[in-house]
Each structure stands twice: as structure tokens, then as C-alpha cells.
C-alpha positions, 0 to 999 in steps of 0.5 A: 722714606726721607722727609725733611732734612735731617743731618744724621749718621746712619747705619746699613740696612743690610750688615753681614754677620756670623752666628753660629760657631763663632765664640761671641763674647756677652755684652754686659753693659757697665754694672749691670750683670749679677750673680743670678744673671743668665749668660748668653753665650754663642750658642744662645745667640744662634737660637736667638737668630733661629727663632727670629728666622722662625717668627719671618718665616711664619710671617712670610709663609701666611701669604703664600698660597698653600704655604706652612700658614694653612698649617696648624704648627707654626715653625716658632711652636717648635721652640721651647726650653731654653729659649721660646716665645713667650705666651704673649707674643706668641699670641701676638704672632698668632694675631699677626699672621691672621692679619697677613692672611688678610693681606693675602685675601686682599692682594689675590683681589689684586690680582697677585698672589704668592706660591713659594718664598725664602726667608732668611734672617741674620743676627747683627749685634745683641746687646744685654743688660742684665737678664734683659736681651735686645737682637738686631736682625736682618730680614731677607725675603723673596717672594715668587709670584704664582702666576706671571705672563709674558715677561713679568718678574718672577719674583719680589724680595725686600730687606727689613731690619728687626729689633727682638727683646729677649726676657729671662725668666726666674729660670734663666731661661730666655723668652721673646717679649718684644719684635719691633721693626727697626726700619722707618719705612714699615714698607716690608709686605709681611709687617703690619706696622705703620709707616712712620710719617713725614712731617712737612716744614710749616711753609708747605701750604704755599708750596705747589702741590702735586693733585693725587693719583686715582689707584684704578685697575686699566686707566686710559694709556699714558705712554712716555713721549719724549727721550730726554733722560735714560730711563732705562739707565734709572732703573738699571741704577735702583735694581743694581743699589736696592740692597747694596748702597752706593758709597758715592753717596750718604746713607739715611736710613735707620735714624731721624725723621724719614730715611734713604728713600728720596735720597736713593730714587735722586740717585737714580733719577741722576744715573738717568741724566738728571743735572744738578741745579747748584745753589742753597741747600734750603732752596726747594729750587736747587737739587743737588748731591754727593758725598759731602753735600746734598740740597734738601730737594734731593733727600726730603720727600716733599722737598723732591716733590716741590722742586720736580713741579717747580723745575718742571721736571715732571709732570703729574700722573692721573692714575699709579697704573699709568707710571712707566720705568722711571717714573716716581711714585709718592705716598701720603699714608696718614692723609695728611698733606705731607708726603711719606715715601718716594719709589721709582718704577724699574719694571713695567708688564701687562700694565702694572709697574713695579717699584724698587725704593729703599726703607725698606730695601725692596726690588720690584714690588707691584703697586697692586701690592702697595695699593693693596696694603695700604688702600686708604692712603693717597698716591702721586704720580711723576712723569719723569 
């Protein structure tokens, strides 16, 4: 996601780091660690990161068809000791992956179902403040569809950044207290969090609007007429950055109202052949970005939305299953008149396009599954 214009200075959504055998020194924060304030060494810190991997896992393995979710031990019961759940966030996490099995019930009506995954998590950075610990992770996921035809992905992944709070008790021993997504797109399939909405400038009732998208399986063809872009070069583009951004161009994902979602399907639309339009970044009619300078029509969710209609760039959709590569789809999630998110298609088979889009970093989700999980929102569909 990225709403209006922000200037922020953001963070990577992917950062490598190294948990295990690596000699990490506590990060104690000015005058906060006593004597009775438990240590957090290497090896405590790899236990952080593998019960942050257990409580994904069991995330992602609630909707997969068979998986460890149909079990009766969850991976993160395996915990205990030195440092486990605490008994409520276990039954949070209890609560969490009967709602994903929802999701799953909701998505196999969709026509789309799950048979393996791979969930990996990484441990960025920690930081401590007396017996109070907070881990910054990095969610890896990919899903394998159960069933495909033709030439349909095989699988779908996203990356999803995750900040754990760790307590200790009287003990010294550490319990899992908090999990909060640290992403503000919310977007990740396995999270039930709320994408964080977009608030629209107070001018926007005079702006052209966009009429919504009917989400109905097998609408009337809509096939792609012209060639004035390379929309094959468009989704070339969103499948090569999803997860590995383009230094070419800021990031703003992690910090402030919206995040790189716009920003990213711009760069895109430009690698298709998309020119510039010069002028003030606050002129809705302008598009323009780089490394120095981007007009607020490039990164801003709705500001996109007035200059596609505006510039004629695009044209409405009556249904998201009618988008082809290229394509721009947008989502209102709280319905109310200010667009949330922008995503590109970069795959289309058997009639159901699939997105890639950032804020989440996601490859090739089907809009069965984002209309799946949010079927109460209100979607807008570009032709490009």
C-alpha cells in the first residue's frame, strides 16, 4: 500500500540476518538492565527465531489441506523452559489458526486450495529493555496450489515482517506475549490482521472516481485490445522486484500512512512503457519518479487512481476477473471512498489473474484468494 504522500525513510522488508552461532551482544538500552535482569545471549535469541518460525508455520499449516493444522500438537506446543508461549497467546494462537481454517473453508469455495508450504522465518534485530524483549522477524512463505490446470502457477509466496514481544517471568525465563504485524499492508494470507487504511486528502470528492468492480466468478470477456505498452514487460518487472527492490527507486514500505505498494506497481507500469508527465508533485495530472523525486501520483493510492482516469491511461474494469497482465487492481477495505492498496496482474490462466504487489511482498496471488479474504471490500479494476 501507499497512500497520500508521505516523505519517510523506510526499511527493507526483507533483511538478511544470522541467528544461530553468531555471538550477539544484549542490547540493553541506557540504564535499564539490573541485577536480577535475565541475559539474552546467542542462544536465546535462536530460540526467539525458532518459536517465531513455529508460530508461522502453524499459521500457514492451517491452510493447507491435510497439513499439521488437522493435527492435535501444534509445533509451538513443542516449546517450554526457557522460553515458550505464554498461556495467552497461546490461546490467541489457538483462536488464530481456527480462523485460518475458516479461511481455508472460504478459499476451497473459491476454487483454491493449498497441498504443502514452506515457511521460513529469520531474525533481524532484537532489542531489550530490562526483562522486556522485542523480535524483528522476516516471514517467508510459499504456498503450493493443490490443484492446477494448464499452465497456472504452481505455487504462491509473500514476505511479511513480524514484531514478537518477549516477557520474562520471575524466573528468567522468557514467554511470548505479543505478535504484531510490522507490515501495513496486512495482505499476507496466513494474518488476520486488518490492512491499515488510507485516508484520502479532504479535495478528494471532486476527484474522478473509479465505478467498482463486481467480484463474480466467469464475467463476459474482456480481451486486451490495443499494444501501446509491453505488458509483458510490466509483469516481467513486478516478478523480478516483488521481494528484491529496485534501488533505482526509494522504498516506502514500513513507516507513515500506506507504504510501496503504488510506488512499486508505477515502476512497473513505467518498465512497460508508461512516460513521465513533468510538473508539480502535487498535481494529481503529473506522474513522475526516480530516486530524487516522485509526483504524488506515482506513490499515492488514490493520487494513481485520479491521474490513470484523468491522463485516460486507463480505463474502468466491470469485473476483477476480466484483468489481464498488466492490469491494475485497487481495493477500498473499509468502504470508505478512499482507496487501500494497489496490485498489478503478472499471470493470468483458466481465467483467474493473479496479483503481485508489495506490502506485503507477494508473487502471484489469485484474486480468488484476495476476494476470498476480504469479500466485504470494494474493488477497482484498470485497464492499462
Amino acid at each position: 500500500m501507499s497512500g497520500t504522500r508521505r516523505r519517510v525513510t523506510i526499511v527493507g522488508a526483507a533483511a538478511a540476518s544470522v541467528v544461530a552461532g553468531v555471538a550477539l551482544l544484549p542490547n540493553w538500552s541506557a540504564g535499564a538492565a539490573v541485577s536480577d535482569d535475565p541475559t539474552v545471549d546467542a542462544r536465546t535469541r535462536a530460540t526467539f527465531q525458532r518459536l517465531a518460525d513455529a508460530v508461522f508455520t502453524d499459521r500457514t499449516n492451517a491452510l493447507v489441506e491435510g497439513g499439521r493444522a488437522d493435527a492435535d500438537k501444534p509445533l509451538t506446543d513443542g516449546f517450554s523452559g526457557d522460553v515458550a508461549l505464554s498461556s495467552g497467546t497461546a490461546r490467541t494462537e489457538d483462536a488464530t489458526r481456527s480462523a485460518l481454517g475458516q479461511r481455508k473453508e472460504k478459499l476451497a469455495q473459491a476454487g483454491e486450495t493449498y497441498r504443502d508450504a514452506s515457511t521460513t522465518v529469520t531474525l533481524n534485530a532484537t532489542r531489550v529493555t530490562g526483562r522486556t524483549a522485542k523480535a524483528e522477524v522476516t516471514e517467508t512463505t510459499t504456498l503450493t496450489y493443490a490443484r492446477t490446470r494448464g499452465n497456472a502457477p504452481k505455487t504462491t509466496g509473500f514476505q511479511a515482517r513480524h514484531e514478537l514481544t518477549f516477557t520474562a517471568d520471575r524466573r528468567g525465563d522468557w514467554r511470548l506475549t505479543g505478535v504484531r504485524d510490522a507490515d501495513q499492508g496486512g495482505l499476507a494470507v496466513n494474518t488476520l490482521s486488518k490492512p491499515a487504511p488510507v485516508k484520502a486528502t479532504a479535495a478528494a470528492d471532486t476527484m474522478p472516481n473509479a465505478p467498482r468492480a463486481a467480484t463474480t466468478r466467469n464475467p463476459a470477456a474482456a480481451p486486451k485490445a490495443g499494444t501501446t505498452y509491453d505488458y509483458k514487460a510490466m509483469a516481467a518487472y513486478a516478478e523480478k522486484h516483488w521481494n528484491a527492490y529496485n534501488k533505482d527507486y526509494p522504498d516506502f514500505s514500513g513507516r507513515g500512512a500506506g507504504g510501496d505498494c503504488t510506488n512499486f506497481v508505477s515502476q512497473s507500469l513505467k518498465a512497460g512503457g508508461w512516460k513521465h508527465v513533468p510538473g508539480y508533485v502535487y498535481d494529481y495530472t503529473r506522474w513522475f519518479g526516480n530516486a530524487d523525486i516522485q509526483s504524488h501520483s506515482f506513490i499515492g493510492v488514490n493520487e494513481w487512481s485520479w491521474f490513470a482516469q484523468n491522463s485516460k491511461r486507463t480505463t474502468p474494469l466491470a469485473n476483477v476477473y476480466q484483468l489481464e497482465v498488466g492490469d491494475v487492481l485497487q481495493v477500498d477495505f473499509d468502504k470508505d471512498g478512499s482507496k487501500d492498496h494497489t496490485m498489478i496482474v503478472t499471470y493470468k490462466s483458466g481465467g483467474v489473474p493473479y496479483l503481485t504487489y508489495h506490502s506485503n511482498n507477494t508473487l502471484r496471488r489469485s484474486v480468488a484468494s484476495i476476494v476470498a479474504s476480504y469479500p466485504n471490500a470494494y474493488y477497482y479494476a484498470y485497464r492499462t
